[in-house]
N, C-alpha and C positions, 0 to 999 in steps of 0.2 A: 516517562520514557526511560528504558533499563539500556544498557550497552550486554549486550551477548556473545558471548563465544562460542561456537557450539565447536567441539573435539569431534573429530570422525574416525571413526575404526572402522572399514571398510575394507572387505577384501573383492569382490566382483562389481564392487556398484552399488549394493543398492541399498546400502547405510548411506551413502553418499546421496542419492537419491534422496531419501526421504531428511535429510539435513537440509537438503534447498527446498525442499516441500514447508519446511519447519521454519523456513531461514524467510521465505516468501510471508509466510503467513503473520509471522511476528513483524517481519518491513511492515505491512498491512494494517500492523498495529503500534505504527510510529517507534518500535524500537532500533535501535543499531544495531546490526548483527553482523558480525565476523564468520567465517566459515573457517576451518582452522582443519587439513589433512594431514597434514604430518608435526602434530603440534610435540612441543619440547619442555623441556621443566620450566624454562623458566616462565611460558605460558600461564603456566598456572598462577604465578605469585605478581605477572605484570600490575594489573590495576587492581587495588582488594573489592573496589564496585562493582565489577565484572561479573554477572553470570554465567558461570559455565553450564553449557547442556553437553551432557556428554552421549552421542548419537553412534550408536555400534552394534555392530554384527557380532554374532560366535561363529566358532568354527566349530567341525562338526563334533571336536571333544573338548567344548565348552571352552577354549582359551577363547583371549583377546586376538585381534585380527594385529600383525604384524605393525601398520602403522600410529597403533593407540599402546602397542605393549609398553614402549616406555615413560610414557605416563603411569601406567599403572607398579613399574618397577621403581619408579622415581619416588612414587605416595609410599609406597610399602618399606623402600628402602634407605630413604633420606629422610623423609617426614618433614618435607616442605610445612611453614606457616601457611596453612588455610584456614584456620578453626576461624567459623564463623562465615566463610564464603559458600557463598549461596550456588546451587547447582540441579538439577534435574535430568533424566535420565529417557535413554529412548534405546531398548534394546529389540536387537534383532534374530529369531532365533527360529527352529525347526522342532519342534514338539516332538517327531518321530525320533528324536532323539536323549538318550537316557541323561544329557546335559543341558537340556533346556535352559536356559537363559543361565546358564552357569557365570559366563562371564558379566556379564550384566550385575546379577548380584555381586560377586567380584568386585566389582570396580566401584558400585553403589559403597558394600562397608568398606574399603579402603576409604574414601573420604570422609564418612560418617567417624571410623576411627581417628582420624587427624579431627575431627570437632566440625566438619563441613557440613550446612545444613541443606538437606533435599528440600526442595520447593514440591509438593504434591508427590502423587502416588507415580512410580515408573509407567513409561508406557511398552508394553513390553508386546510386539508383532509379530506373532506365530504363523511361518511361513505353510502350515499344514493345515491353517484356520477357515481359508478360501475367502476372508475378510477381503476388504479393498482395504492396504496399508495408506493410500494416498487419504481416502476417505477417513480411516481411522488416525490418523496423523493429525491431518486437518482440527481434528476434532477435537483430539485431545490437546494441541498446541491453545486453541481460542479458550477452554478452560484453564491450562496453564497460565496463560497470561493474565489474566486476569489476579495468580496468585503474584504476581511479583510488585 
């Protein structure tokens, strides 16, 4: 059993959304999981067991969604101890767009440069794809878990 944090960047819903789709399915698999909307720096450095999932949107010129920016300002511009903390990634994004998952990667190497190690490949839900995100969520969370 892993304790969880998932960070949400969320600007209409529906990163928010797919963090309780993600946050259900891991309960399901006996982890602890936090939901974290407006998380703060020192989130990051609370527990070092703590996996963070960080679960977000882009906007439509590739930034971070207002309630995850300062996390992402906090790793770039403090350089918190994380190196070694464990984390995975669920971005949200619109293909028809020349910044596709911009943020996503973004936020990915900011931790990866502080030494933070990704657990599996990102999951990254192209709102242009016609996929079911619920469905693709699901899916990809039950093989995630399994890497922790």
């Amino acid at each position: 059993m892993a304790f969880i944090q998932i960070l949400i960047g969320s600007i209409y819903g529906g990163a928010e959304q797919v963090a309780e789709i993600a946050a259900e399915q891991l309960r399901e698999r006996g982890h602890n999981v936090a939901l974290n909307t407006y998380a703060r720096a020192e989130d990051l450095t609370r527990d070092a067991d703590e996996i963070l999932l960080l679960c977000h949107s882009n906007t439509g010129s590739g930034e971070l969604p207002d309630n995850i920016q300062p996390i992402y300002l906090h790793i770039t511009r403090d350089y918190p101890r994380i190196a070694g903390r464990r984390y995975g990634v669920i971005n949200l994004g619109d293909s028809s767009y020349s910044t596709f998952n911009d943020a996503g990667r973004m936020l990915d190497e900011a931790f990866a440069d502080l030494g933070a190690v990704r657990i599996g490949e990102p999951l990254v839900l192209d709102a242009c794809s016609g996929d079911n995100p619920e469905t693709l969520t699901r899916d990809w969370v039950k093989a995630w878990a399994t890497l922790l």
